[in-house]
ChimeraX commands (.cxc) that place a marker at each C-alpha (Angstrom):
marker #1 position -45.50,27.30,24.73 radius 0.5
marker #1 position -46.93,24.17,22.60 radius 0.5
marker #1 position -50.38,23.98,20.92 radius 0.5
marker #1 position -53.09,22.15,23.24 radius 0.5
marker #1 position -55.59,20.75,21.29 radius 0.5
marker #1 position -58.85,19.91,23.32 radius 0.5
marker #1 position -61.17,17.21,21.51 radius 0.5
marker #1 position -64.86,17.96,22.57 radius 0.5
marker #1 position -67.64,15.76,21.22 radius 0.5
marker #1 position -70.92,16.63,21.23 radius 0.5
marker #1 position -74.62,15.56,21.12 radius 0.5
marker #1 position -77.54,17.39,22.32 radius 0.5
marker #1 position -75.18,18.94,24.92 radius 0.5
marker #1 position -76.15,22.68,24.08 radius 0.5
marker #1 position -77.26,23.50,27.46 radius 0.5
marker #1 position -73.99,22.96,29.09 radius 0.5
marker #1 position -71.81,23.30,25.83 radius 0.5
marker #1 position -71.28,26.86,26.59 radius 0.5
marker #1 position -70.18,26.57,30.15 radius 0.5
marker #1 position -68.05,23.52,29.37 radius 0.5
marker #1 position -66.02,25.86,26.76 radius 0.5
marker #1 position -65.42,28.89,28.89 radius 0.5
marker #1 position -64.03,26.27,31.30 radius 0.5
marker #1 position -61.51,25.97,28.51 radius 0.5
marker #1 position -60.80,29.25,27.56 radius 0.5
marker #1 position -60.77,30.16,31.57 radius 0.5
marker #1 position -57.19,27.96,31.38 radius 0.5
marker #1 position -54.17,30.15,32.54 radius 0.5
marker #1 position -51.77,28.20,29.50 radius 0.5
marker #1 position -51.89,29.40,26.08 radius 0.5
marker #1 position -51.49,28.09,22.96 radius 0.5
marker #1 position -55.15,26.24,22.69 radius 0.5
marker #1 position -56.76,24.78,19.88 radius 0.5
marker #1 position -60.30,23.59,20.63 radius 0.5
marker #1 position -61.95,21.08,18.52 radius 0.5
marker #1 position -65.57,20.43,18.42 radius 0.5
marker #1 position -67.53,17.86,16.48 radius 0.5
marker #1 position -71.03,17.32,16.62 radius 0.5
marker #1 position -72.69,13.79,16.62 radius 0.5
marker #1 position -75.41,15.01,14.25 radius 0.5
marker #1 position -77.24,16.25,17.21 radius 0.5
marker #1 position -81.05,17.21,17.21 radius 0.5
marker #1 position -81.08,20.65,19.28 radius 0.5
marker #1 position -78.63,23.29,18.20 radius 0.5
marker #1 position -75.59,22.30,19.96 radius 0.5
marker #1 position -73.40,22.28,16.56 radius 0.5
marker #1 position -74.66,26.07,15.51 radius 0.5
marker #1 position -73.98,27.00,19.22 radius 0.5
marker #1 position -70.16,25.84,18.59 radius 0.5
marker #1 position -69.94,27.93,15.45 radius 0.5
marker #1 position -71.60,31.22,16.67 radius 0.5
marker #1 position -68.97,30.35,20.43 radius 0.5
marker #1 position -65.95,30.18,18.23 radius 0.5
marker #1 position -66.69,33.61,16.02 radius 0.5
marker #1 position -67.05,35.48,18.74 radius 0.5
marker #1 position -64.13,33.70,21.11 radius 0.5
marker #1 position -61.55,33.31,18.44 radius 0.5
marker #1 position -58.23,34.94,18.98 radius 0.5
marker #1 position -54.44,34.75,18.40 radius 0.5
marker #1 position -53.71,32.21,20.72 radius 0.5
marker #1 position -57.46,30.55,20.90 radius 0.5
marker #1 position -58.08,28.60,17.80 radius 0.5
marker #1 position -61.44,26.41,17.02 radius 0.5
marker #1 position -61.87,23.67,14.57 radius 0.5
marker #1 position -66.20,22.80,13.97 radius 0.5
marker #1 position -67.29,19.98,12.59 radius 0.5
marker #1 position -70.45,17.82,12.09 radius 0.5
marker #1 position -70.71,14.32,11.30 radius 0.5
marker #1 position -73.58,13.74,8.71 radius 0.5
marker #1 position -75.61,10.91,10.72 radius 0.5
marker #1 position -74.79,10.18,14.13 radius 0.5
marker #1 position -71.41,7.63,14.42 radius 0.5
marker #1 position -71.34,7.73,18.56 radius 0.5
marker #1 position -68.09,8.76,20.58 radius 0.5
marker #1 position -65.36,6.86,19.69 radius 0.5
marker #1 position -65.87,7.88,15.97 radius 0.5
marker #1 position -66.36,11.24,17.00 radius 0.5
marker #1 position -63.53,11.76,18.90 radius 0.5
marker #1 position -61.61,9.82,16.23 radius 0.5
marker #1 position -62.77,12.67,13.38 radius 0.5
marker #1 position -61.06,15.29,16.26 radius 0.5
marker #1 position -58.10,13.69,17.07 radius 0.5
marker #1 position -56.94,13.47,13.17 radius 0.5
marker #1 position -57.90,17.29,12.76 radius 0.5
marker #1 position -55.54,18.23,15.66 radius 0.5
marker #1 position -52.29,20.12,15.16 radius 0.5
marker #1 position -51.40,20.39,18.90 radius 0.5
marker #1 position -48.39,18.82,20.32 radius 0.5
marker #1 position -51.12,18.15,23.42 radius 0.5
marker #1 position -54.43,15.98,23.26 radius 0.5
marker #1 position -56.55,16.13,25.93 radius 0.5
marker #1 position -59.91,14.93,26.23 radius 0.5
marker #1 position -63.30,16.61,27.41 radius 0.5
marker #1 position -67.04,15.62,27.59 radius 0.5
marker #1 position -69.64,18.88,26.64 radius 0.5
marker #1 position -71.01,18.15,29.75 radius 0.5
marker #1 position -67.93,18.38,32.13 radius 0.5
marker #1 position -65.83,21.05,33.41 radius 0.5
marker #1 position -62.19,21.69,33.88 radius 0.5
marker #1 position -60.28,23.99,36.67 radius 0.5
marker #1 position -58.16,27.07,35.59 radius 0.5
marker #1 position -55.08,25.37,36.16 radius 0.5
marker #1 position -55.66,21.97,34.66 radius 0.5
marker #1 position -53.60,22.15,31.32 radius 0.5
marker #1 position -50.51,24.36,33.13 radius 0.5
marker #1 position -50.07,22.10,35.96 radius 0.5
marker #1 position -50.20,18.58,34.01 radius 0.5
marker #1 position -47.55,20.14,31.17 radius 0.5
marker #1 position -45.51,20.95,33.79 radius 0.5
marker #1 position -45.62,17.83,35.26 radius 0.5
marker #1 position -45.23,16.08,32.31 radius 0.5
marker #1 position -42.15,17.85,31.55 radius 0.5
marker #1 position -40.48,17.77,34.98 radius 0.5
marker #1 position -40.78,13.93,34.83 radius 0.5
marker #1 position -40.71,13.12,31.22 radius 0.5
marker #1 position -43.66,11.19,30.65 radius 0.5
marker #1 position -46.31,11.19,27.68 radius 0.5
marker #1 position -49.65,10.84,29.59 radius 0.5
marker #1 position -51.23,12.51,32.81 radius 0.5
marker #1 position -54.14,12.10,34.44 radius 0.5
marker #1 position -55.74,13.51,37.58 radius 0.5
marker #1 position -58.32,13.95,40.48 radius 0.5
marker #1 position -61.68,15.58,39.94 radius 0.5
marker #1 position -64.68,16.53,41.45 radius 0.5
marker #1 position -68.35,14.28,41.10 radius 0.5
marker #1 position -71.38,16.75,41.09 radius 0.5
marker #1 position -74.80,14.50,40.97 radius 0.5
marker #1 position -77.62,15.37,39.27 radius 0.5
marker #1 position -78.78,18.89,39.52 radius 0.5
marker #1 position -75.68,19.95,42.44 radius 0.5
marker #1 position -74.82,22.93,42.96 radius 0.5
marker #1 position -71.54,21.73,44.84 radius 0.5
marker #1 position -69.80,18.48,44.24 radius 0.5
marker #1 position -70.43,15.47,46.32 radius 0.5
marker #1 position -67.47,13.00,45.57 radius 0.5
marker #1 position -63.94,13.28,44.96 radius 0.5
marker #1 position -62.40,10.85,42.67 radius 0.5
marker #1 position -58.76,10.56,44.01 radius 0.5
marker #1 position -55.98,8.89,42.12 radius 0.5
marker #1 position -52.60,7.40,42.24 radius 0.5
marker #1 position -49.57,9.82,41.70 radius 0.5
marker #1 position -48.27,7.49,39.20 radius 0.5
marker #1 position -50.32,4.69,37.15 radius 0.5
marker #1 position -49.09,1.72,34.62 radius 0.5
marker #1 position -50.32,-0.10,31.95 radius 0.5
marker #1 position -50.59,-3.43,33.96 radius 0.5
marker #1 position -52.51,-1.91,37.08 radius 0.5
marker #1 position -55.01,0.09,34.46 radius 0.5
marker #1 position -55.63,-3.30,33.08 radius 0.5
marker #1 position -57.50,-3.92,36.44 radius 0.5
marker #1 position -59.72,-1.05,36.04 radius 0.5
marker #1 position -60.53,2.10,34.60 radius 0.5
marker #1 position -58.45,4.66,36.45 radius 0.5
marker #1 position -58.02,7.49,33.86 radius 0.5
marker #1 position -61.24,9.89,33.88 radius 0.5
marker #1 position -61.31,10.75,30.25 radius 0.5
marker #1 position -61.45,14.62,31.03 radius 0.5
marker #1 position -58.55,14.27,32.72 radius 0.5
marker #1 position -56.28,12.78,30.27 radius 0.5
marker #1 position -53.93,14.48,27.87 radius 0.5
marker #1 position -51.10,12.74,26.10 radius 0.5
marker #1 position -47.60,14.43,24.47 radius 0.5
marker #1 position -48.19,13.59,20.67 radius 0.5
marker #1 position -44.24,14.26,20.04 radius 0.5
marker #1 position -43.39,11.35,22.50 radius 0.5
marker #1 position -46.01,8.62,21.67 radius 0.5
marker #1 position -47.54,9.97,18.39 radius 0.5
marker #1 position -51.54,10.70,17.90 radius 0.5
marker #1 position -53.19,7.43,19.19 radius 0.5
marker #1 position -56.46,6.50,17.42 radius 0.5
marker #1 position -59.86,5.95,19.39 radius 0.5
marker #1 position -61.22,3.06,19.77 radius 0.5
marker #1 position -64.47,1.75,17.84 radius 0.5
marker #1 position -66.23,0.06,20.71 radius 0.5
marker #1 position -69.44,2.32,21.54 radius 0.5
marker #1 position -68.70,2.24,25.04 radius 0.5
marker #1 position -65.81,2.45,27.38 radius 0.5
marker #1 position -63.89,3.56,23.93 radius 0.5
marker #1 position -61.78,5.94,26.11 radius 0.5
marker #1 position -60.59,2.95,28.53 radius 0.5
marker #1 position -59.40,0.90,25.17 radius 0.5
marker #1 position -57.73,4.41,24.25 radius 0.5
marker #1 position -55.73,5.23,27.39 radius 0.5
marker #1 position -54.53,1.51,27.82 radius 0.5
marker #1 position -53.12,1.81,24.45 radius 0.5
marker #1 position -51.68,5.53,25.15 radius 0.5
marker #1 position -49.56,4.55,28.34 radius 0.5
marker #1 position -48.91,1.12,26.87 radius 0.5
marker #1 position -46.40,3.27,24.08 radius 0.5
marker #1 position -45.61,6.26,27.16 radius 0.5
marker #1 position -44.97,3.14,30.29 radius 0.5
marker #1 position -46.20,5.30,32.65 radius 0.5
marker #1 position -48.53,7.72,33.27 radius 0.5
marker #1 position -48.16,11.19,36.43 radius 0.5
marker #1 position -51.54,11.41,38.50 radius 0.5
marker #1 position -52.23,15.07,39.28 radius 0.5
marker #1 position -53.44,14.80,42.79 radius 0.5
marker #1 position -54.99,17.93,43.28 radius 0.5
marker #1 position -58.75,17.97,41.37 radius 0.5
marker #1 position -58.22,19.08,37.64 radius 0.5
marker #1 position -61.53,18.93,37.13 radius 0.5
marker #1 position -65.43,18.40,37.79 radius 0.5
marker #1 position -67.99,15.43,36.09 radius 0.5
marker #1 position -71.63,15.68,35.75 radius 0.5
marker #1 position -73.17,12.24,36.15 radius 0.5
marker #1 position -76.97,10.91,37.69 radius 0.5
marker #1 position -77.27,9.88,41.25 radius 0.5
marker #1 position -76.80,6.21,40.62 radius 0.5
marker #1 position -72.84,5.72,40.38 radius 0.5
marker #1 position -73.20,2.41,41.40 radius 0.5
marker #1 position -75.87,1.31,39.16 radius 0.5
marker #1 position -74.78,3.42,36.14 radius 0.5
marker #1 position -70.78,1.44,36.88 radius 0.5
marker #1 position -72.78,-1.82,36.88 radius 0.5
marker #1 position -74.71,-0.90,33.48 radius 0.5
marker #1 position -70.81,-1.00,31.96 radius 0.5
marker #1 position -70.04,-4.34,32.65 radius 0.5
marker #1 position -70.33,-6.02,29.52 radius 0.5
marker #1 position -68.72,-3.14,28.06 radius 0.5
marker #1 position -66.04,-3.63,30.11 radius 0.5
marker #1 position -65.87,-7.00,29.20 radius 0.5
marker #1 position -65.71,-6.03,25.35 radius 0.5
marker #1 position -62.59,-4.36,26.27 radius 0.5
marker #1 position -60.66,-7.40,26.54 radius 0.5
marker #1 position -62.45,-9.31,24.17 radius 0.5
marker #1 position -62.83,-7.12,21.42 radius 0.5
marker #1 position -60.00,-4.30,22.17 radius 0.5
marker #1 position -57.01,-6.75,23.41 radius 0.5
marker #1 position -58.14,-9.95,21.58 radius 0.5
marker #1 position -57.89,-11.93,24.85 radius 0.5
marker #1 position -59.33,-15.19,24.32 radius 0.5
marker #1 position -62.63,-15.90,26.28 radius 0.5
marker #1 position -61.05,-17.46,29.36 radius 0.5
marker #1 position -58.96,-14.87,30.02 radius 0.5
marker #1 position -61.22,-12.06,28.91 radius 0.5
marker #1 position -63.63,-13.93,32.00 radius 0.5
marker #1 position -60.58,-14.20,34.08 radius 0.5
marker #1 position -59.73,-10.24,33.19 radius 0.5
marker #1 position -62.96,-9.47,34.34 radius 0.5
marker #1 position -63.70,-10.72,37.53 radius 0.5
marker #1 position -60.48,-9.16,38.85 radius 0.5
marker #1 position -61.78,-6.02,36.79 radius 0.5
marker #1 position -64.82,-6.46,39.39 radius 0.5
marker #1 position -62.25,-6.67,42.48 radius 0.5
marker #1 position -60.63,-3.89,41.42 radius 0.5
marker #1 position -63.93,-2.02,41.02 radius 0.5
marker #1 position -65.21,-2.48,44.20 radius 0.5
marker #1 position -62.27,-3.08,46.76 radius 0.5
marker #1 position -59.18,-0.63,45.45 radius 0.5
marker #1 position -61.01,1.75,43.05 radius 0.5
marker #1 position -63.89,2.14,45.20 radius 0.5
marker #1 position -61.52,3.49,48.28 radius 0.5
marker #1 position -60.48,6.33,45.74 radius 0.5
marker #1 position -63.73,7.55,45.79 radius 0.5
marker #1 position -64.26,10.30,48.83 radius 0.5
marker #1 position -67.75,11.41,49.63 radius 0.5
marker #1 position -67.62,15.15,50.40 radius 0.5
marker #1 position -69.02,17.37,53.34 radius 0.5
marker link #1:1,2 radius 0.2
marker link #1:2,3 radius 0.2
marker link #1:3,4 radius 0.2
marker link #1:4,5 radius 0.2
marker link #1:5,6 radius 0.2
marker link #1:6,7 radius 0.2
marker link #1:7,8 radius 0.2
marker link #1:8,9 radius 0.2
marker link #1:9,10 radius 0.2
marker link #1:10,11 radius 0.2
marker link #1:11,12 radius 0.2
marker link #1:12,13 radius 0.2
marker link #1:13,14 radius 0.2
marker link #1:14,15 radius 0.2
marker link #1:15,16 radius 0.2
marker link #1:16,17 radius 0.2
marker link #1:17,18 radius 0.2
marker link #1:18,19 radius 0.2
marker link #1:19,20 radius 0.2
marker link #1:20,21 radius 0.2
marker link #1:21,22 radius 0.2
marker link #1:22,23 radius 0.2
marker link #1:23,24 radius 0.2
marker link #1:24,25 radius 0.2
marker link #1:25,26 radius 0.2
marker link #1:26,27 radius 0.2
marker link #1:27,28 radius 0.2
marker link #1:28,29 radius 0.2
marker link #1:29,30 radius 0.2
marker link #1:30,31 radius 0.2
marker link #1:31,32 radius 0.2
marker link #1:32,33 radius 0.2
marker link #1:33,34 radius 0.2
marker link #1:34,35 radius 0.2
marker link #1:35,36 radius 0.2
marker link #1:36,37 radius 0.2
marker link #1:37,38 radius 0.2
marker link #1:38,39 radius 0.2
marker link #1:39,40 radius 0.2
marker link #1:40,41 radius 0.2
marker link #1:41,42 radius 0.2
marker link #1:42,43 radius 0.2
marker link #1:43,44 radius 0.2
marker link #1:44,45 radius 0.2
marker link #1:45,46 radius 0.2
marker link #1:46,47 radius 0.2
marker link #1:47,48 radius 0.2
marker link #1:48,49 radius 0.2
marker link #1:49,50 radius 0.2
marker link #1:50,51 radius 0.2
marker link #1:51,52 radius 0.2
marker link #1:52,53 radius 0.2
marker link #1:53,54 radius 0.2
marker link #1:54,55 radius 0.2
marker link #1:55,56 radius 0.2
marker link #1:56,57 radius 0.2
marker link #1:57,58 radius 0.2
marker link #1:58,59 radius 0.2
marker link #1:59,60 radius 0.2
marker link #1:60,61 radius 0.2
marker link #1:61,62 radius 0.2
marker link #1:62,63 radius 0.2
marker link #1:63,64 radius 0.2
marker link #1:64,65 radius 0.2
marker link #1:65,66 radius 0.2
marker link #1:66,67 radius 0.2
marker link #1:67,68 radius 0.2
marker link #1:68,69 radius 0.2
marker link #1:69,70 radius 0.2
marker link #1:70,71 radius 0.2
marker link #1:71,72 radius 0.2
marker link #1:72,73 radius 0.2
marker link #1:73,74 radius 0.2
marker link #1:74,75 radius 0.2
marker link #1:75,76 radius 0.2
marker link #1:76,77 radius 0.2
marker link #1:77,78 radius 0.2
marker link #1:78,79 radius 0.2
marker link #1:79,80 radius 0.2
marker link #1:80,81 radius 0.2
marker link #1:81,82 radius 0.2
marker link #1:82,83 radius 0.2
marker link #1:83,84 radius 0.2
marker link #1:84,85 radius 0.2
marker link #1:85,86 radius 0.2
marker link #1:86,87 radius 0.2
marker link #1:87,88 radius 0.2
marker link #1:88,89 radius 0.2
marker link #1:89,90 radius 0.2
marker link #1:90,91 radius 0.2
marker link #1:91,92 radius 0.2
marker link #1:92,93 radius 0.2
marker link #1:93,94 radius 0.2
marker link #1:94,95 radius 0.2
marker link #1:95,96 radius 0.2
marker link #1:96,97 radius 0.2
marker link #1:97,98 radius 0.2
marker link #1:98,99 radius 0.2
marker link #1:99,100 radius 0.2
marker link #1:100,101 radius 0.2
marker link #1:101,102 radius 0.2
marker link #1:102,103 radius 0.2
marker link #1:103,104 radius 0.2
marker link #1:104,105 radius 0.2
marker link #1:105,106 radius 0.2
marker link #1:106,107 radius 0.2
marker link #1:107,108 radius 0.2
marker link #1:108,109 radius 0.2
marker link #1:109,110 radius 0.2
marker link #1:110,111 radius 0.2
marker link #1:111,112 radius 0.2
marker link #1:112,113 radius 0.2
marker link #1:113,114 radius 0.2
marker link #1:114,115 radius 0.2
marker link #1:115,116 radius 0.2
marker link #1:116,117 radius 0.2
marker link #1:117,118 radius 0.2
marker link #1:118,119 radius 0.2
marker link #1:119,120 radius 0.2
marker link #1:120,121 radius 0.2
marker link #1:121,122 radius 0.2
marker link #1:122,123 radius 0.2
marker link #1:123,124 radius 0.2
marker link #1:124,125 radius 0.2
marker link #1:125,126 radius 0.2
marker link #1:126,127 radius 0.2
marker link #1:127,128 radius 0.2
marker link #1:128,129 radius 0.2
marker link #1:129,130 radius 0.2
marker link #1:130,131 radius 0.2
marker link #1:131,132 radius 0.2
marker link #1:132,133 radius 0.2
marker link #1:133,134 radius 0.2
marker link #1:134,135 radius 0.2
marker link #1:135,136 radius 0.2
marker link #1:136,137 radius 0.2
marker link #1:137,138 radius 0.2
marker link #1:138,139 radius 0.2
marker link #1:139,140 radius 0.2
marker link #1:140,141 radius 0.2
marker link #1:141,142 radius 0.2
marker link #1:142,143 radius 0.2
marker link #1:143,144 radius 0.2
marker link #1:144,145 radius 0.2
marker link #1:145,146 radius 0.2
marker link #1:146,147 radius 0.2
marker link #1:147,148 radius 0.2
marker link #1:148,149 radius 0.2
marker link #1:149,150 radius 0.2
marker link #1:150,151 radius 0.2
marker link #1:151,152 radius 0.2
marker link #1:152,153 radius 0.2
marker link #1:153,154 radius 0.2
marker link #1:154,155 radius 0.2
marker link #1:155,156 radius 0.2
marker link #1:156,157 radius 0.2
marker link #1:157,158 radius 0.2
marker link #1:158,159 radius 0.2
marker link #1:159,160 radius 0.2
marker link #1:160,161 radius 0.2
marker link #1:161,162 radius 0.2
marker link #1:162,163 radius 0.2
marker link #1:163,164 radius 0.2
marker link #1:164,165 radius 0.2
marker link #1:165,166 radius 0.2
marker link #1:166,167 radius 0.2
marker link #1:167,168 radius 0.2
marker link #1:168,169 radius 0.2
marker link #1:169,170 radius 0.2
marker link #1:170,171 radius 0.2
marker link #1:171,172 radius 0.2
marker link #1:172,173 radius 0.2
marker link #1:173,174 radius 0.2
marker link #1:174,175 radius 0.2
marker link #1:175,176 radius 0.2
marker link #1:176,177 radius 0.2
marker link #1:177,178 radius 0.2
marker link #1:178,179 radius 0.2
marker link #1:179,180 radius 0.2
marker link #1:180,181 radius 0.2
marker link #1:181,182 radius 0.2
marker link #1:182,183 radius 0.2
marker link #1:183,184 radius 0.2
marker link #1:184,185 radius 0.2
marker link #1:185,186 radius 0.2
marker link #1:186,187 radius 0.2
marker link #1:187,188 radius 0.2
marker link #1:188,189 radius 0.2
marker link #1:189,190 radius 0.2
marker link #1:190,191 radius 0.2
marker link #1:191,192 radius 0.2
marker link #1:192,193 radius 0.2
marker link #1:193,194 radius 0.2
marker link #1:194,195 radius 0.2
marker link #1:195,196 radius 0.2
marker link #1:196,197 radius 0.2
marker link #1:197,198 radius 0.2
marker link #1:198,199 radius 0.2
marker link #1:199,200 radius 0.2
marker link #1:200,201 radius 0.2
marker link #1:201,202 radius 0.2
marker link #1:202,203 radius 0.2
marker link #1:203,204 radius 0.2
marker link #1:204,205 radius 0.2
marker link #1:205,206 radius 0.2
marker link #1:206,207 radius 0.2
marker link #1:207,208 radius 0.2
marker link #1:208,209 radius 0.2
marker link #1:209,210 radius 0.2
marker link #1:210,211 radius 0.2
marker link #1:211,212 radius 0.2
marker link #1:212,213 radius 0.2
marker link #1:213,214 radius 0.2
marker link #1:214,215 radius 0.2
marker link #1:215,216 radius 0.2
marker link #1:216,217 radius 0.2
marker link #1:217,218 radius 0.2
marker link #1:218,219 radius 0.2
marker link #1:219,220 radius 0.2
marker link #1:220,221 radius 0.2
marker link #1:221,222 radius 0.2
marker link #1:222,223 radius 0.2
marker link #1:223,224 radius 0.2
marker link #1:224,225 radius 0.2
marker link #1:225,226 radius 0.2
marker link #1:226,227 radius 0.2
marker link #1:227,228 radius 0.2
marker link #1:228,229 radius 0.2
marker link #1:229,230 radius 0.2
marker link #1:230,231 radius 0.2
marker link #1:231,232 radius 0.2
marker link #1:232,233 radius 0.2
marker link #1:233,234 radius 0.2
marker link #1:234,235 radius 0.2
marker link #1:235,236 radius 0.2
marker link #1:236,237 radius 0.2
marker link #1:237,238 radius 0.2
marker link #1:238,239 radius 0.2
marker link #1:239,240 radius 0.2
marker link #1:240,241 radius 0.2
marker link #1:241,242 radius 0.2
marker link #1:242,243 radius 0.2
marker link #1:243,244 radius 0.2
marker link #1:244,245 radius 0.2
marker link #1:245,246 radius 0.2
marker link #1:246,247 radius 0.2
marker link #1:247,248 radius 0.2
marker link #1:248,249 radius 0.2
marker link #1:249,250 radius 0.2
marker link #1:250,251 radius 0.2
marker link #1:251,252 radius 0.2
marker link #1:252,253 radius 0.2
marker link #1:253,254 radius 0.2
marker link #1:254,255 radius 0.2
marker link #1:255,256 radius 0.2
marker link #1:256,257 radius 0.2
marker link #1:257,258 radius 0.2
view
């Protein structure tokens, strides 16, 4: 079996750190390499990683811990993790979210069966302070470059990419929507990209989706601006069907649950 290796930033996430890393080693595929780096965090989330990886280390669980000396945000971060890795798989996951036992085996597989460089999938959207998830974030079976232009349909913790097809794909410097710029330049080099159907995995976020979506707009924006060097009429153009696609096709993905 190939060497996953899981990039995991982290700030001030030492609450859920630990939960978020036995969601990792829970996985039913082996080899895994997990590599944490700290965003010069304040509580103890970096010594947390350390003292986790002593005691979890084994034969075919490997951790890398670093700590960046003053705090450089996420796409640096992740950056810092992706050049450390030595897996032939990079996949992506926040300290805060959660992956299902079967996420890494059944994206490989799929991967393999259809000979593609990227997967994504469907996951489960707890609100603040759930106990049980109250969205599901469904997705297409199969996704391209052109129709993730329109919007952001690759949930970072999600996403893993085969490093021998594509090579390792550097992170974006924007400080937000970083992992957007990221996975639009990871399928551009695959062409296409296998949705996992079933939910992969589970996302912590506040009880505003709407609002906190809204808050990303000129984010979003800096995505074509900045990221794709569109010029400004067609980085305005980009983004108001970015805000169709938001609200009219993406939006129908999203199932409230019982």
């Amino acid at each position: 079996m190939d060497l996953v290796s899981v990039i995991i930033p982290t700030y001030n996430n030492q609450d859920t750190l630990g939960e978020t890393l036995d969601s990792v080693l829970n996985q039913d595929y082996r080899p895994i390499e997990l590599i944490i780096v700290d965003d010069c965090s304040v509580d103890d989330s970096h010594a947390f990683a350390k003292a986790y990886s002593t005691k979890n280390s084994s034969q075919e669980i490997s951790f890398i811990i670093q700590e960046n000396k003053e705090n450089k945000g996420a796409g640096f971060t992740r950056n810092r993790a992706v050049e450390l890795a030595n897996g032939r798989y990079i996949a992506f996951l926040d300290a805060d979210d959660l992956w299902k036992p079967y996420k890494l085996s059944l994206q490989i597989e799929q991967m393999r069966l259809s000979q593609v460089a990227m997967s994504y999938g469907a996951y489960e959207i707890f609100t603040e302070n759930a106990s049980e998830p109250k969205y599901l974030q469904k997705v297409f079976n199969s996704l391209t470059y052109k129709k993730l232009l329109r919007a952001n349909y690759v949930g970072n913790l999600t996403g893993i990419y085969d490093t021998h097809k594509i090579g390792k794909v550097v992170v974006s410097s924007l400080r937000k929507r970083q992992d957007w710029a990221m996975w639009l330049d990871v399928i551009k080099l695959s062409g296409t990209a296998i949705g996992i159907e079933k939910p992969i995995a589970s996302y912590r976020t506040g009880n505003g989706l709407s609002s906190r979506k809204s808050s990303l707009i000129k984010y979003n924006y800096a995505v074509y601006r900045n990221h794709l060097n569109y010029s400004f009429l067609k980085s305005c153009w980009s983004m108001m069907l970015f805000i169709y696609e938001q609200w009219f096709i993406k939006k129908a993905l999203i199932k409230k649950l019982d």
